[in-house]
C-alpha positions in Angstrom: -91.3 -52.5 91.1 -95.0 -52.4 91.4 -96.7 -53.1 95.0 -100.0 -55.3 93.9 -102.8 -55.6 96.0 -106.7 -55.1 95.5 -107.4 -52.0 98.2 -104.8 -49.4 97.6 -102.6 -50.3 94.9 -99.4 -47.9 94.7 -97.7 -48.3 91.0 -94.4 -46.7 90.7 -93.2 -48.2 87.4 -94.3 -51.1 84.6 -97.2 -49.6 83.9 -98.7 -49.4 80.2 -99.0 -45.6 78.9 -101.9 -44.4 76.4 -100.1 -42.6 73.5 -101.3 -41.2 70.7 -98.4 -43.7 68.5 -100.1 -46.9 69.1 -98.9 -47.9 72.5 -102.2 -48.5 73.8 -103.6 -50.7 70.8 -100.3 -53.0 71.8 -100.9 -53.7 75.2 -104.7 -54.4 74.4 -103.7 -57.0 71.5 -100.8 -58.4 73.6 -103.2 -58.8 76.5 -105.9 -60.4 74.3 -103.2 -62.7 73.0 -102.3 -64.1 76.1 -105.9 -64.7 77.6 -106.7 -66.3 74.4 -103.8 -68.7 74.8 -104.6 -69.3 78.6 -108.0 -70.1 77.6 -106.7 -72.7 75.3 -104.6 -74.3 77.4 -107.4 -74.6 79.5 -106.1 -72.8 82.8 -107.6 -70.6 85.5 -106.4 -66.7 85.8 -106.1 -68.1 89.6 -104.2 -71.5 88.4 -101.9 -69.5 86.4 -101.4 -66.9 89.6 -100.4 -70.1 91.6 -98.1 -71.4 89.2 -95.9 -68.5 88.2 -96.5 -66.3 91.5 -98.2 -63.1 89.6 -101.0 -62.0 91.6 -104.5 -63.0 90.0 -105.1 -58.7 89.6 -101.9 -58.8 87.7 -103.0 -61.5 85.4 -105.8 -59.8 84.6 -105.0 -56.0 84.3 -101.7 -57.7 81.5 -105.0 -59.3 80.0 -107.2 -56.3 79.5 -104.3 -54.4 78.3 -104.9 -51.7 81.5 -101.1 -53.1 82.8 -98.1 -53.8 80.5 -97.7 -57.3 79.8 -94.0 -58.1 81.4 -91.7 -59.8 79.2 -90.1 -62.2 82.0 -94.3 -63.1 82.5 -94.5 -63.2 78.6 -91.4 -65.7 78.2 -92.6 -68.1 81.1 -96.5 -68.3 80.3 -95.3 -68.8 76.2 -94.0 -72.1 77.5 -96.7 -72.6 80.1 -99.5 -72.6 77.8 -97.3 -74.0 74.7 -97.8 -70.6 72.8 -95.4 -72.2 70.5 -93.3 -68.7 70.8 -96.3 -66.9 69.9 -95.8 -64.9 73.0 -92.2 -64.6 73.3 -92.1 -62.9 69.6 -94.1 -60.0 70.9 -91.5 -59.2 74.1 -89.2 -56.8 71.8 -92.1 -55.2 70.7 -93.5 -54.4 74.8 -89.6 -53.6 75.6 -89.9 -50.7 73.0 -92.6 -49.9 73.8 -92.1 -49.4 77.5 -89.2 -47.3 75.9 -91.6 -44.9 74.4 -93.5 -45.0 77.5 -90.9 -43.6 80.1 -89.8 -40.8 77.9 -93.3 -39.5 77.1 -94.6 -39.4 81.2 -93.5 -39.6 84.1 -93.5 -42.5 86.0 -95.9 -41.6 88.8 -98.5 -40.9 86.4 -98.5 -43.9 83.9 -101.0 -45.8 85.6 -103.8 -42.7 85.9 -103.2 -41.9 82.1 -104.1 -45.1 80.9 -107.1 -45.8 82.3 -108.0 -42.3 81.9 -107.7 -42.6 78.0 -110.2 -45.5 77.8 -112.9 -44.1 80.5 -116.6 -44.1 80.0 -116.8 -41.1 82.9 -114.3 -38.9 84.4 -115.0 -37.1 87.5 -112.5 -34.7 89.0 -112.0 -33.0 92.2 -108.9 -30.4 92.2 -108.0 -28.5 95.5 -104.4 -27.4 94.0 -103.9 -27.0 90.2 -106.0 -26.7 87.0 -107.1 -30.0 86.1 -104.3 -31.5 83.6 -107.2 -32.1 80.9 -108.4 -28.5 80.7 -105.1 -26.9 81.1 -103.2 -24.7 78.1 -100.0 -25.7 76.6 -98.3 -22.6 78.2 -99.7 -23.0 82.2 -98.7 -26.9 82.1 -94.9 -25.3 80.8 -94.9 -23.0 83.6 -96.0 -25.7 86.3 -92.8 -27.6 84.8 -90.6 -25.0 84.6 -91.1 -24.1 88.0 -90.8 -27.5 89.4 -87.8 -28.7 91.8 -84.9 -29.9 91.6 -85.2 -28.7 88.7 -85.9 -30.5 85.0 -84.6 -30.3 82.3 -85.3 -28.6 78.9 -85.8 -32.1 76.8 -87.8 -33.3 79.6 -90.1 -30.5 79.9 -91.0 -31.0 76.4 -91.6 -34.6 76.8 -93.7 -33.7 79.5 -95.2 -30.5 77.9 -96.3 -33.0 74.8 -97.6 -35.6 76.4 -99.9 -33.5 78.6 -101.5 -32.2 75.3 -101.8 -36.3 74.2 -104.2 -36.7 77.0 -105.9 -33.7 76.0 -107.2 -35.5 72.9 -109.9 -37.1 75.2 -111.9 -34.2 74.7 -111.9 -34.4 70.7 -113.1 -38.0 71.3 -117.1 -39.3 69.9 -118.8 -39.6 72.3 -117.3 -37.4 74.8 -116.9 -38.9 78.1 -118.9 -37.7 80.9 -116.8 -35.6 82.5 -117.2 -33.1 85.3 -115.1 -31.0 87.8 -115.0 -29.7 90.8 -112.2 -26.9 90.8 -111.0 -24.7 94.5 -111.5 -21.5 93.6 -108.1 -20.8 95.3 -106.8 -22.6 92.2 -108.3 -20.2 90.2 -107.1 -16.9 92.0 -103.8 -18.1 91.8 -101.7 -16.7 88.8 -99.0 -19.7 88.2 -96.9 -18.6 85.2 -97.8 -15.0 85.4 -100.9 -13.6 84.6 -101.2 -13.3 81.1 -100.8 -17.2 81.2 -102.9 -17.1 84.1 -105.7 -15.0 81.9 -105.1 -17.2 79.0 -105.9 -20.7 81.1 -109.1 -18.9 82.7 -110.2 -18.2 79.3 -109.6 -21.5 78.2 -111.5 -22.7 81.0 -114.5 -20.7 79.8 -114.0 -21.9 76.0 -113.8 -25.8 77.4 -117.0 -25.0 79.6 -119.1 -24.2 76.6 -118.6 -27.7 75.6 -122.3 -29.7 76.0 -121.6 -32.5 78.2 -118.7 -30.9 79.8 -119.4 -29.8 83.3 -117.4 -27.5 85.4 -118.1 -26.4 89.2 -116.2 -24.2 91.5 -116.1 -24.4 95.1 -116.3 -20.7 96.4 -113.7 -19.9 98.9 -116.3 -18.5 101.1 -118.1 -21.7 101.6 -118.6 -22.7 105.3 -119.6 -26.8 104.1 -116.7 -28.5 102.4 -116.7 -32.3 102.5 -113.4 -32.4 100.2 -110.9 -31.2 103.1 -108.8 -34.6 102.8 -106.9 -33.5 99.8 -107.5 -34.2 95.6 -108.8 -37.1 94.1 -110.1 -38.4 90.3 -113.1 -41.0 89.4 -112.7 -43.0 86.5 -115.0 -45.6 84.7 -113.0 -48.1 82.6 -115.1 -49.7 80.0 -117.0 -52.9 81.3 -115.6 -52.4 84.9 -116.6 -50.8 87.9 -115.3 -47.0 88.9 -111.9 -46.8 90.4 -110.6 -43.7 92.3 -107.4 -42.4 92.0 -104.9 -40.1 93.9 -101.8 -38.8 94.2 -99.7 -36.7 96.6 -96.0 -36.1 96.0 -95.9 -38.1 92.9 -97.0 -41.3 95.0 -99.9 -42.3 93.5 -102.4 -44.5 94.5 -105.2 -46.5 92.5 -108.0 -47.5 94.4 -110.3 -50.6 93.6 -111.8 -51.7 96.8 -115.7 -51.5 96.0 -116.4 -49.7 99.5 -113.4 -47.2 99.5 -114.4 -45.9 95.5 -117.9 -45.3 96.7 -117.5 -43.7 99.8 -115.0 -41.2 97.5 -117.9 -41.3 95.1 -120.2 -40.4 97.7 -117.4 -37.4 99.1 -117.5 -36.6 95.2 -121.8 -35.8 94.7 -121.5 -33.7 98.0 -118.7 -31.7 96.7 -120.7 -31.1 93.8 -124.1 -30.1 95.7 -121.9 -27.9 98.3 -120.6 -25.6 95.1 -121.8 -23.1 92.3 -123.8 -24.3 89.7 -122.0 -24.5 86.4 -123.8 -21.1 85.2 -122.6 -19.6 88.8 -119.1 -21.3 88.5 -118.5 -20.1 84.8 -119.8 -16.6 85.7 -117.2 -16.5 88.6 -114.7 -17.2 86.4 -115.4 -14.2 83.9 -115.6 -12.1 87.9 -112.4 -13.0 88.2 -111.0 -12.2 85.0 -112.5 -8.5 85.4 -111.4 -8.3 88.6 -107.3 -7.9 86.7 
């Protein structure tokens, strides 16, 4: 199920995944194929909403490839916009890879990873863990292991692997712009044990040598802190306007509505003002390490 609506859209499932196997290519050329048969047949994203009873948003996230294509929408528009089964062929081919999909993440965090894969800018604002894109292999292990009711082995793994998928952002020409805002509580707090703790500051350090790379900590002692309500991630799709996204729980929440991302935006550039520089944030960091 997947509860649609422009201001506060909350996806649980049938979401498209970015995977390093090809998943994300699919969903773009499925998504292109069907707008290019639509186009043909000479009908309106909102005609087509009216006349199979998908929302126009859903129409066009299947089209951009940012939402999987579903294969009863698949079957139904092939015959709408006489695709000739040229739609239809490709429904095996979504199913499987949905497949691939649900064992690699989980389900509360499809959404966020695929749009994250293809952003222009990623802005982060982090008030209880490391940020998933800068953590190691061993601290996002621990956070799993330590999860409850507890998971299993196999799906740690999963988990474990595709957390370092997303990671391949930061290999990517150009880079993203990307910047964080960490809680320095998140960094005094030594998840895993501390030599994993150590290891993950370090990487911190390593990642914040990185030119374009930007990382900022908000010192405990602070007495102006505009990020009080809780998390919350900016992204910039290509060729569309900056979306927002949080979660709490593993309820998730991606936000379009022009006026809600930019008041976040907004929260987001005074968080940044109110905390260390990135020389003062990195320096903190090594403090805190000597501090052991």
């Amino acid at each position: 199920m997947a509860a649609d609506g422009v201001t506060g859209t909350v996806f649980e499932d049938g979401e498209k995944e970015v995977l390093s196997d090809g998943v994300a290519e699919l969903y773009s050329a499925v998504g292109k194929l069907i707008k290019f048969f639509r186009e043909r047949a000479g009908y309106t994203q909102k005609q087509v909403a009216k006349l199979t009873g998908y929302s126009e948003d859903q129409i066009g996230s299947m089209e951009r490839g940012v939402r999987t294509a579903r294969v009863e929408y698949l079957t139904v528009v092939d015959d709408l916009f006489n695709a000739q089964g040229a739609l239809k062929v490709v429904a095996d081919d979504v199913m499987r890879a949905q497949v691939r999909m649900k064992e690699r993440h989980p389900a509360f965090n499809k959404t966020f990873t695929s749009v994250e894969a293809r952003a222009l800018e990623i802005h982060d604002y982090s008030t209880l863990d490391i940020p998933g894109l800068l953590q190691t292999e061993a601290h996002t292990r621990a956070l799993y292991e330590m999860r409850r009711p507890w998971l299993s082995v196999e799906q740690i793994e999963k988990w474990v692997e595709a957390r370092r998928a997303r990671q391949e952002i930061l290999t990517r020409w150009p880079l993203p712009l990307m910047t964080w805002v960490i809680d320095e509580s998140v960094l005094r707090r030594p998840l895993g044990g501390w030599d994993v703790h150590e290891e993950q500051l370090r990487h911190i350090l390593k990642i914040g040598e990185i030119r374009g790379l930007e990382i900022q900590v908000m010192p405990l002692g602070s007495t102006e802190h505009a990020g009080m309500g809780g998390p919350f991630t900016l992204l910039t799709p290509p060729g569309r306007p900056q979306i927002a996204y949080v979660e709490v729980q593993h309820v998730n929440r991606l936000i379009t509505d022009p006026e809600e991302v930019r008041r976040m935006a907004a929260r987001y550039g005074t968080l940044r003002g109110q905390s260390l520089n990135v020389r003062e944030s990195l320096a903190l960091i090594e403090k805190i390490l000597g501090e052991r």
